[in-house]
Jmol script that loads the backbone (N, CA, C; Angstrom):
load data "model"
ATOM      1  N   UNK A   1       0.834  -1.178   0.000  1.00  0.00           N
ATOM      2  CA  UNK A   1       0.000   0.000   0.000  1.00  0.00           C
ATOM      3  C   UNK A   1       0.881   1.243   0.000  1.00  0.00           C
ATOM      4  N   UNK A   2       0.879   2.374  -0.438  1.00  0.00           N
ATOM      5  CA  UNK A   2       1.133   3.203  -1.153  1.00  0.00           C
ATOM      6  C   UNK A   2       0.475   4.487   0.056  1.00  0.00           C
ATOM      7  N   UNK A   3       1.769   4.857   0.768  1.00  0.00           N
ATOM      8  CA  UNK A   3       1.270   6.052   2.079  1.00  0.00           C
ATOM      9  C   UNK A   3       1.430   7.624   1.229  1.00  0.00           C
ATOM     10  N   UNK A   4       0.692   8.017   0.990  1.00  0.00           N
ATOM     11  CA  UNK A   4       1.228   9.692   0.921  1.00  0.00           C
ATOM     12  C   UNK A   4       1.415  10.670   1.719  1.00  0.00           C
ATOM     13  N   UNK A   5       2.528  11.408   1.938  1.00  0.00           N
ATOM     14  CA  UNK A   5       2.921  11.901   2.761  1.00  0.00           C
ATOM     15  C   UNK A   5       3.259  13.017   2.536  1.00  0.00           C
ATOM     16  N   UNK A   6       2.893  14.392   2.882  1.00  0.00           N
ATOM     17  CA  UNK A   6       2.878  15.749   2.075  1.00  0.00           C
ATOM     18  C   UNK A   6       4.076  16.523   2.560  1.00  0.00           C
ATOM     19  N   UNK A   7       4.766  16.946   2.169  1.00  0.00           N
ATOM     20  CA  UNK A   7       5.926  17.444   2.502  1.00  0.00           C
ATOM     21  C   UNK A   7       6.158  18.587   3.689  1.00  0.00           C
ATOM     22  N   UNK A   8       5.131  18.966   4.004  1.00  0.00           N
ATOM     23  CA  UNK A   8       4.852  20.064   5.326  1.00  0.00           C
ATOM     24  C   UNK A   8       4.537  19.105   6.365  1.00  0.00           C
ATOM     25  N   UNK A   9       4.663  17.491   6.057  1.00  0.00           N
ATOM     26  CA  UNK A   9       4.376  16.686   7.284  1.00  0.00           C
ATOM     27  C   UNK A   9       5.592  16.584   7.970  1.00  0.00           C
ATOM     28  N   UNK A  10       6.928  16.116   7.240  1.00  0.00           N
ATOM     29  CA  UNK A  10       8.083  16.125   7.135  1.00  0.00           C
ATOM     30  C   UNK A  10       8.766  16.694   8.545  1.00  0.00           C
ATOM     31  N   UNK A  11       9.712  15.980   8.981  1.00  0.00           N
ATOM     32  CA  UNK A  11      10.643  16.701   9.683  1.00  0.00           C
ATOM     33  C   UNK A  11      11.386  17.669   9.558  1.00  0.00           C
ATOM     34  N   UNK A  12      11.570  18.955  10.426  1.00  0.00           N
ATOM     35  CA  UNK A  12      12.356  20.153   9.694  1.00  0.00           C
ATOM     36  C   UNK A  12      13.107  20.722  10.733  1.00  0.00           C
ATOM     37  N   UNK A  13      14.228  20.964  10.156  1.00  0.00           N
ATOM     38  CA  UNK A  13      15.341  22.000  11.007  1.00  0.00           C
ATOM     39  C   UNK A  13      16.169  22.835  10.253  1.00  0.00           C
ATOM     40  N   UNK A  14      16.050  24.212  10.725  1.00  0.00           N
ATOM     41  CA  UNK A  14      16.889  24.665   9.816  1.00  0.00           C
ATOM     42  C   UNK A  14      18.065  25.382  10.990  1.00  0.00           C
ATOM     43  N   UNK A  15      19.469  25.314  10.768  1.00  0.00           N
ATOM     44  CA  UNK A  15      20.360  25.524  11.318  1.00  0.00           C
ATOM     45  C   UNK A  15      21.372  26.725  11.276  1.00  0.00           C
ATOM     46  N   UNK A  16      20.580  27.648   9.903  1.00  0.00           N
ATOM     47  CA  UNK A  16      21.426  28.609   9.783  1.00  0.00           C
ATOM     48  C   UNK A  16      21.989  28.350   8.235  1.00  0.00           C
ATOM     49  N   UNK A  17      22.870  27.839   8.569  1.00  0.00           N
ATOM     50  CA  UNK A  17      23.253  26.796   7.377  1.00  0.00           C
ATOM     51  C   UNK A  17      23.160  25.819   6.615  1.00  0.00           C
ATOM     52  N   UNK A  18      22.314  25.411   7.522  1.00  0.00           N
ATOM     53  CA  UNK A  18      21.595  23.745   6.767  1.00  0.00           C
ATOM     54  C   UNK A  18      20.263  24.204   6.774  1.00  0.00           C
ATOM     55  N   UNK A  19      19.186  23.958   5.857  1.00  0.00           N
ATOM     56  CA  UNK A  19      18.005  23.715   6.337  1.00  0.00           C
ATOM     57  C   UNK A  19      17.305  22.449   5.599  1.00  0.00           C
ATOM     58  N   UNK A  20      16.889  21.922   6.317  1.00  0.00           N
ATOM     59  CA  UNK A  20      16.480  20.169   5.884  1.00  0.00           C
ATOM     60  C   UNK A  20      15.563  19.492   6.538  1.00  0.00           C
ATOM     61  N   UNK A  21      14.892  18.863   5.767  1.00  0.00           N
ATOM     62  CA  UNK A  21      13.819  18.144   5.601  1.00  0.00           C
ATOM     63  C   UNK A  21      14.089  16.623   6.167  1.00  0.00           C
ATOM     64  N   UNK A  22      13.136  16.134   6.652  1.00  0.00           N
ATOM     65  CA  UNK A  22      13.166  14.432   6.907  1.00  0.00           C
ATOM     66  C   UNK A  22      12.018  13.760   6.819  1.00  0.00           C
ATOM     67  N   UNK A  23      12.415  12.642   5.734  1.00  0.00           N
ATOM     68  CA  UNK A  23      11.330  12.031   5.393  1.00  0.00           C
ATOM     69  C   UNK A  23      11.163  11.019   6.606  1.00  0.00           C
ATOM     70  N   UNK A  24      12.442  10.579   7.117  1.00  0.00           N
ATOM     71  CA  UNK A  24      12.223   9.305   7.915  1.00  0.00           C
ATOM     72  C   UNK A  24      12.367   9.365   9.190  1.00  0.00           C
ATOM     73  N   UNK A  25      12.466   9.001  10.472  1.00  0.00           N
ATOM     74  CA  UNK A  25      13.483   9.579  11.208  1.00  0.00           C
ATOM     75  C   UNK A  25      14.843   9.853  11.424  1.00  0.00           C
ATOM     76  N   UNK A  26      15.572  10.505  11.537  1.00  0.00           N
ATOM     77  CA  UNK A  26      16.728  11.270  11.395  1.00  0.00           C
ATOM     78  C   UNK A  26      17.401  12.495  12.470  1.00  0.00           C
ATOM     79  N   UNK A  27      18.910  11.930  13.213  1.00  0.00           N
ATOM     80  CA  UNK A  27      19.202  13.055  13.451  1.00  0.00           C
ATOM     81  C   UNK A  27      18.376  13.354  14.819  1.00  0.00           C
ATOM     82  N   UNK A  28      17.705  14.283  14.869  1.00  0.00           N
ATOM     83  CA  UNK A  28      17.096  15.048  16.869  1.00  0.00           C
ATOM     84  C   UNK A  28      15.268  14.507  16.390  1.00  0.00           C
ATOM     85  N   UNK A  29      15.458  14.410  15.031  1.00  0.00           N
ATOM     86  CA  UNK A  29      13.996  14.181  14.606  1.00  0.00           C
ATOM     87  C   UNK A  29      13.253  12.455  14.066  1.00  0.00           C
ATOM     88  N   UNK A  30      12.576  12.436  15.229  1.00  0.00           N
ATOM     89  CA  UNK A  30      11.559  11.109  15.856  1.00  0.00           C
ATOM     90  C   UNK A  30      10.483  10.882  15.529  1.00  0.00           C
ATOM     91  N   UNK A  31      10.290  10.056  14.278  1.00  0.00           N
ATOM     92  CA  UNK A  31       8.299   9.880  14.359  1.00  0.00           C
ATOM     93  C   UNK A  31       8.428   8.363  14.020  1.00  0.00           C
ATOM     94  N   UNK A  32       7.681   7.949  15.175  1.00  0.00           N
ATOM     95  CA  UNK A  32       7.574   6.242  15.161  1.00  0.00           C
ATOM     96  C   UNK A  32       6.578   5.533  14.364  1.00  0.00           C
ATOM     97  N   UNK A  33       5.941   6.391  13.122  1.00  0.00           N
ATOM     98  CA  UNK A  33       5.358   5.929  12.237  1.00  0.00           C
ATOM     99  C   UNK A  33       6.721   6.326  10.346  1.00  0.00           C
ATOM    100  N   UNK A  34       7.288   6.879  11.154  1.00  0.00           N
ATOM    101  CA  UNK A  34       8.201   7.274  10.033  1.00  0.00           C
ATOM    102  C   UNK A  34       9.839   6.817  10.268  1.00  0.00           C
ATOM    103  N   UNK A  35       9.892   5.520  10.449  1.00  0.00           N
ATOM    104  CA  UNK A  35      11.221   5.235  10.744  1.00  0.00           C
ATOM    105  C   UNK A  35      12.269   4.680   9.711  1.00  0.00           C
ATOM    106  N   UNK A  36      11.707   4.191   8.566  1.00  0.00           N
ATOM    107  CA  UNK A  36      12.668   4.069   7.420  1.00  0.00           C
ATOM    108  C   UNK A  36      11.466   3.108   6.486  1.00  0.00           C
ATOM    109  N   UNK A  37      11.589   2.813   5.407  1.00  0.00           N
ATOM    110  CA  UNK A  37      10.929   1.789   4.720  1.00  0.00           C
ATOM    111  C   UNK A  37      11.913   0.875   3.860  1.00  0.00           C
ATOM    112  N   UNK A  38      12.171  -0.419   4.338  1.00  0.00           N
ATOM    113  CA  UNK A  38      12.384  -1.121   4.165  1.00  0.00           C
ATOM    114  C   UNK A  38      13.873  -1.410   4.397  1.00  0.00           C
ATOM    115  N   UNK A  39      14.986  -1.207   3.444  1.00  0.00           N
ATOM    116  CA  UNK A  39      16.114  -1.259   4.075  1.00  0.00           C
ATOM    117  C   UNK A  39      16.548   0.725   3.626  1.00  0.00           C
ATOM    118  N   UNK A  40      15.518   1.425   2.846  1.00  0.00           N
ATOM    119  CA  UNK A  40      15.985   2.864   2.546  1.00  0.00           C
ATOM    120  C   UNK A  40      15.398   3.953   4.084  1.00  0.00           C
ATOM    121  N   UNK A  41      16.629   3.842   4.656  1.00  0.00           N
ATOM    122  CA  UNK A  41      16.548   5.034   6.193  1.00  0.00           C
ATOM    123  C   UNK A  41      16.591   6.181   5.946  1.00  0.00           C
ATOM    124  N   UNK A  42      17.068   6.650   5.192  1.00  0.00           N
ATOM    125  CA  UNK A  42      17.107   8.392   5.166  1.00  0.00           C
ATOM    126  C   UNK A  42      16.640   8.775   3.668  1.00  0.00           C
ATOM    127  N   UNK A  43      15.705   9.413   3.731  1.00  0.00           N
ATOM    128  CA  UNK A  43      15.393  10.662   2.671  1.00  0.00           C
ATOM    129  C   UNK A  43      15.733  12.416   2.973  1.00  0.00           C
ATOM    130  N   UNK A  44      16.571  13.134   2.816  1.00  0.00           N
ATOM    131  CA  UNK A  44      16.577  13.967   3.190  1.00  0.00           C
ATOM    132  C   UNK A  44      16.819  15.322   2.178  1.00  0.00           C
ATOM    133  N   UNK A  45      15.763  16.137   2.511  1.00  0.00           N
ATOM    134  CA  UNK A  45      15.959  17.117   1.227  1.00  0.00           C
ATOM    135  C   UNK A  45      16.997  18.176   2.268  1.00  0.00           C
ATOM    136  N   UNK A  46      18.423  18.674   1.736  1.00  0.00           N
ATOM    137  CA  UNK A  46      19.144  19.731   2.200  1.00  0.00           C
ATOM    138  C   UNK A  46      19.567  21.048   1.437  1.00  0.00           C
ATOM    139  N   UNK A  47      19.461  21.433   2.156  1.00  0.00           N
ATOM    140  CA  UNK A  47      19.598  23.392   1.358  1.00  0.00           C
ATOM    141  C   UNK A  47      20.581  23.830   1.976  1.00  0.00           C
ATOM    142  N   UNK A  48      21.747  23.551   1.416  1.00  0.00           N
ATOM    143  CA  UNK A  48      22.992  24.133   2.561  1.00  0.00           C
ATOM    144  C   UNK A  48      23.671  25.217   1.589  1.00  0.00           C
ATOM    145  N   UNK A  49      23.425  26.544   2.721  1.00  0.00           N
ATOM    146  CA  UNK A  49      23.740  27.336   2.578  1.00  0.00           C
ATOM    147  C   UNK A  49      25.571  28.085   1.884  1.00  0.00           C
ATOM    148  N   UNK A  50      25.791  28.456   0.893  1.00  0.00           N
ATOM    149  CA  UNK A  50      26.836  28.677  -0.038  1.00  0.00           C
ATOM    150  C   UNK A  50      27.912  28.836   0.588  1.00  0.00           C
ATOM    151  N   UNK A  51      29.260  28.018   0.712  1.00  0.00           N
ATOM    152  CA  UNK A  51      30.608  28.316   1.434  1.00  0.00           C
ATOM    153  C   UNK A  51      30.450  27.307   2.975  1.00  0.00           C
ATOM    154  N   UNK A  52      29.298  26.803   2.817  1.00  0.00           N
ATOM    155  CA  UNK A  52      29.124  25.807   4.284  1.00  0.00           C
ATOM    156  C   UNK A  52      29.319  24.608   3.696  1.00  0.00           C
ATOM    157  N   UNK A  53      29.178  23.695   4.525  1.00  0.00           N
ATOM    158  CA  UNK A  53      28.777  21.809   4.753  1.00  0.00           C
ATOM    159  C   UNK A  53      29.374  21.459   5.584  1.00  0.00           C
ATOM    160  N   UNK A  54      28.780  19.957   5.245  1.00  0.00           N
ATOM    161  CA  UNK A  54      29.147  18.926   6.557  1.00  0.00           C
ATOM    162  C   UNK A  54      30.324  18.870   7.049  1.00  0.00           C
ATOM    163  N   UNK A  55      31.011  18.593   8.081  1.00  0.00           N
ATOM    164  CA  UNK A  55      31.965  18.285   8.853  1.00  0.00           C
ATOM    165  C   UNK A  55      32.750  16.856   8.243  1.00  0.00           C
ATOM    166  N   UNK A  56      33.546  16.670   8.220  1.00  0.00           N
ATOM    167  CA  UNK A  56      34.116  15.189   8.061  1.00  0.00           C
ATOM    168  C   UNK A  56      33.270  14.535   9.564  1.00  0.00           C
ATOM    169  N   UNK A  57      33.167  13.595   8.583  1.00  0.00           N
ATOM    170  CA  UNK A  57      31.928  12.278   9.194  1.00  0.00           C
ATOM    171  C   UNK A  57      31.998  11.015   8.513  1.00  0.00           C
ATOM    172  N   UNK A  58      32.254   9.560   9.240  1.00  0.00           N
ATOM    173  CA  UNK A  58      32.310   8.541   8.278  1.00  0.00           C
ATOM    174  C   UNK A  58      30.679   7.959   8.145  1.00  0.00           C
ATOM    175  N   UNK A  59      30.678   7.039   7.122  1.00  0.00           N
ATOM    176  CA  UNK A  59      29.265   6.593   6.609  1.00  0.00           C
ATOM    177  C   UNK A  59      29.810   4.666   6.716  1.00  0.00           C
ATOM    178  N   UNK A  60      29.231   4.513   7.560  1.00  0.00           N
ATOM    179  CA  UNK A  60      29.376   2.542   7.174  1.00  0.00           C
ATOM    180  C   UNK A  60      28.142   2.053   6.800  1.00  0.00           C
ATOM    181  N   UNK A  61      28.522   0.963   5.830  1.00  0.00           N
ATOM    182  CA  UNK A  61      27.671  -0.135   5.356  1.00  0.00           C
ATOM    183  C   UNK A  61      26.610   0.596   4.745  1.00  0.00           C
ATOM    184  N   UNK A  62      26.776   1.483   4.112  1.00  0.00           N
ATOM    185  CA  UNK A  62      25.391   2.124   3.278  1.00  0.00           C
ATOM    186  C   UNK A  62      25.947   3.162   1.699  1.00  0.00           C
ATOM    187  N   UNK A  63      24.963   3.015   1.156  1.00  0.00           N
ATOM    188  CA  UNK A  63      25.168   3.893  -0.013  1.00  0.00           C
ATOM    189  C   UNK A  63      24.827   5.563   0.059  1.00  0.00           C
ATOM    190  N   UNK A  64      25.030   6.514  -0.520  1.00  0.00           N
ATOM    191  CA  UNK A  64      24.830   7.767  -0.303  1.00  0.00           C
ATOM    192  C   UNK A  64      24.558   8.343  -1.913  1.00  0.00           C
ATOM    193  N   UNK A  65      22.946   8.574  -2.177  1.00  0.00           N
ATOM    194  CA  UNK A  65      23.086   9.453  -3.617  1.00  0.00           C
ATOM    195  C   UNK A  65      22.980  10.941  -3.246  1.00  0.00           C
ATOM    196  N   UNK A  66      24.022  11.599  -4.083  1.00  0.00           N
ATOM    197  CA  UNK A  66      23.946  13.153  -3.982  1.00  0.00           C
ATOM    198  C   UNK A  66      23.044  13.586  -5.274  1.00  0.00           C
ATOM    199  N   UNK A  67      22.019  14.603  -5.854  1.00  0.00           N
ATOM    200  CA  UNK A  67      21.339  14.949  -6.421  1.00  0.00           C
ATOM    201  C   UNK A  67      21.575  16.699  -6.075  1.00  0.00           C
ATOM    202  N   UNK A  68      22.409  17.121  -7.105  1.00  0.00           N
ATOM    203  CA  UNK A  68      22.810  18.625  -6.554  1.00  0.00           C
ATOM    204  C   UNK A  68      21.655  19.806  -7.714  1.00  0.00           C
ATOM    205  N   UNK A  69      20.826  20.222  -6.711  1.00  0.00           N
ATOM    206  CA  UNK A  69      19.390  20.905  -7.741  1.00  0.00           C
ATOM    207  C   UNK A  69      19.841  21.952  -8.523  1.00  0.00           C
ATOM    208  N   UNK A  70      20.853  22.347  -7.354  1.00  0.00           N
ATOM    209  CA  UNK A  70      20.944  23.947  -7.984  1.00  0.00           C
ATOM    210  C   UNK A  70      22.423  24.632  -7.903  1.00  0.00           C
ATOM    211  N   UNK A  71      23.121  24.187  -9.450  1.00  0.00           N
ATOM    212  CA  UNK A  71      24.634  25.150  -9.571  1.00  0.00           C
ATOM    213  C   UNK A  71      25.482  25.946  -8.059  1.00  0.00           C
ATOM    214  N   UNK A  72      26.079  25.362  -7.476  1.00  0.00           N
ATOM    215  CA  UNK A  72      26.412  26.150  -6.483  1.00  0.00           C
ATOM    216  C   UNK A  72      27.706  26.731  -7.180  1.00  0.00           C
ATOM    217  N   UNK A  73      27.905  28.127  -6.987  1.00  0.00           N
ATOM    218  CA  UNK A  73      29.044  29.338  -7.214  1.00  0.00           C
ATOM    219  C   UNK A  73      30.602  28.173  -6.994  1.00  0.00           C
ATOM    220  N   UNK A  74      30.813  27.637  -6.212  1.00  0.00           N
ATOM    221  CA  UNK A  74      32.053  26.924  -6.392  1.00  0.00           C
ATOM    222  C   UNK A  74      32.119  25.222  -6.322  1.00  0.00           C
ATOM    223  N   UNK A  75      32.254  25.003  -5.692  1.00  0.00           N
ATOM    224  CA  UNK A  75      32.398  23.470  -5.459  1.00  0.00           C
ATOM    225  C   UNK A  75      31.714  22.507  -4.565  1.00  0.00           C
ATOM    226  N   UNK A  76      30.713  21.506  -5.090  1.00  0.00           N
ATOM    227  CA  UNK A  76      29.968  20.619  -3.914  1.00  0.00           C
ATOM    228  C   UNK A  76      30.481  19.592  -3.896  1.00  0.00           C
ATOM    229  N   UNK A  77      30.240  19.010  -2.495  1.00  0.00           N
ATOM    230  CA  UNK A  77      30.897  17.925  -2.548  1.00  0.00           C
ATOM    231  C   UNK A  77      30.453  16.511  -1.591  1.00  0.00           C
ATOM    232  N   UNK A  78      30.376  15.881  -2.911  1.00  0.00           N
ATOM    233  CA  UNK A  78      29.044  14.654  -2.744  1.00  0.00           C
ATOM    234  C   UNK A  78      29.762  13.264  -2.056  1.00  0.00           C
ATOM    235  N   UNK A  79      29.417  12.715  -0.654  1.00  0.00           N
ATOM    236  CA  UNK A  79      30.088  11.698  -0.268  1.00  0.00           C
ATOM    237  C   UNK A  79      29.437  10.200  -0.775  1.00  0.00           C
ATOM    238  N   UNK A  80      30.175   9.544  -0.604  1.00  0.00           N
ATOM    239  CA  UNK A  80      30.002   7.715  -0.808  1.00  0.00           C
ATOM    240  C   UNK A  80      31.155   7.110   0.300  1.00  0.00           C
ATOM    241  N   UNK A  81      30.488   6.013   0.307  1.00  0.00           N
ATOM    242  CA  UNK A  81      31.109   5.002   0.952  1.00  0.00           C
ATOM    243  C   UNK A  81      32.436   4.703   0.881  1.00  0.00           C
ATOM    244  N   UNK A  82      33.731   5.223   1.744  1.00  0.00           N
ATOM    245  CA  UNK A  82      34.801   5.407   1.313  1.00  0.00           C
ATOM    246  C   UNK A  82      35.618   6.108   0.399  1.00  0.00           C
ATOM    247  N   UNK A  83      34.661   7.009  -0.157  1.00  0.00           N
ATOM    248  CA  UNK A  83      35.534   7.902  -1.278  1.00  0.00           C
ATOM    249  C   UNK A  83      34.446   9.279  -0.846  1.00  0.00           C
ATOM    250  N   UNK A  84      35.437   9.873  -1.539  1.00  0.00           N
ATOM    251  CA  UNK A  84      34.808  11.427  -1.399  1.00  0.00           C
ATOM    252  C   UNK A  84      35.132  12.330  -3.136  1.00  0.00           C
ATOM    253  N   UNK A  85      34.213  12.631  -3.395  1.00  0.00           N
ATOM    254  CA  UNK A  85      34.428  12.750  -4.771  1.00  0.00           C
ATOM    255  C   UNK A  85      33.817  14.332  -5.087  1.00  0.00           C
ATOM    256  N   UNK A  86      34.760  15.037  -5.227  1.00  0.00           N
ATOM    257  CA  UNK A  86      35.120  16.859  -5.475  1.00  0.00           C
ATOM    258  C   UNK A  86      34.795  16.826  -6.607  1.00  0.00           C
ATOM    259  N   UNK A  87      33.247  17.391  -6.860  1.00  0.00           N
ATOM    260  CA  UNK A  87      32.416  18.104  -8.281  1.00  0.00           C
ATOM    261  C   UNK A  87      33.023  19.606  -8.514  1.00  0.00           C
ATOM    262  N   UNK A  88      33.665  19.606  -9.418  1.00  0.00           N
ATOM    263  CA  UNK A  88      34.271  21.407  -9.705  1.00  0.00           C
ATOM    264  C   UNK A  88      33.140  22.143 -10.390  1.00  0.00           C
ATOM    265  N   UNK A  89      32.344  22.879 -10.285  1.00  0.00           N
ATOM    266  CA  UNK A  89      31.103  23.524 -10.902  1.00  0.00           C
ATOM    267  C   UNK A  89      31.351  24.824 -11.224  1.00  0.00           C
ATOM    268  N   UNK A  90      31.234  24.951 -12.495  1.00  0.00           N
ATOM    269  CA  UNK A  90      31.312  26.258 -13.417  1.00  0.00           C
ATOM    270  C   UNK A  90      30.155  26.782 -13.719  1.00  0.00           C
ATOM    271  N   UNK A  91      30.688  28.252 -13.300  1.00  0.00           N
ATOM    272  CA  UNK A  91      29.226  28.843 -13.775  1.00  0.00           C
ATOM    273  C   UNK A  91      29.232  29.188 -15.203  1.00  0.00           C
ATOM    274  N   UNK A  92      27.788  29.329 -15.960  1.00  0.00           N
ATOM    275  CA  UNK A  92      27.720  29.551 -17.051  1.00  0.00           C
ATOM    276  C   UNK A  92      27.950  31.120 -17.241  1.00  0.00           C
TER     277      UNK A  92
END
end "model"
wireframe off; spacefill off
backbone 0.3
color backbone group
C-alpha cells in the first residue's frame, strides 16, 4: 500500500546553514510511524547554505546518492562510501 505523505508533514530543522527536511526519522527528529521503509533510512531534502557543509563524518555499510538541484558558485561535494568525490562547478 502506497502512504502519501505531504511534505509540510516532514521533519524540519533549519540551522542557519543547513536547512532540511526528513522524510524518515533522522538526526534530533523522531516519528515512530516514520522510521525508514524497508532497508531505505534516510530521505533527506538539504539546502545548505553557499561556502558551508558537513563536517568530516564517516558513513558505514550504506550507499549515499547526492542529487545537486541547484549550480552552487564553487564546489559541492558529494560523499560515498569510502571515497569522497570533489564536483568542480562552473558557472555559465
Amino acid at each position: 500500500m502506497i502512504t502519501i505523505r505531504k511534505a509540510e508533514e516532514r521533519g524540519h530543522f533549519d540551522f542557519g546553514w543547513l536547512n532540511t527536511y526528513h522524510s524518515f526519522s533522522f538526526g534530533d527528529y523522531y516519528d515512530p510511524k516514520h522510521t525508514r521503509f524497508r532497508t531505505l533510512r534516510v530521505i533527506n531534502e538539504d539546502f545548505v547554505q553557499a561556502g558551508h557543509g558537513f563536517p568530516t563524518h564517516g558513513h558505514r555499510d550504506m550507499e549515499i546518492v547526492t542529487y545537486i538541484l541547484q549550480e552552487p558558485s564553487n564546489i559541492a561535494t558529494a560523499w560515498a562510501p569510502d571515497r569522497l568525490f570533489d564536483v568542480a562547478m562552473r558557472n555559465a
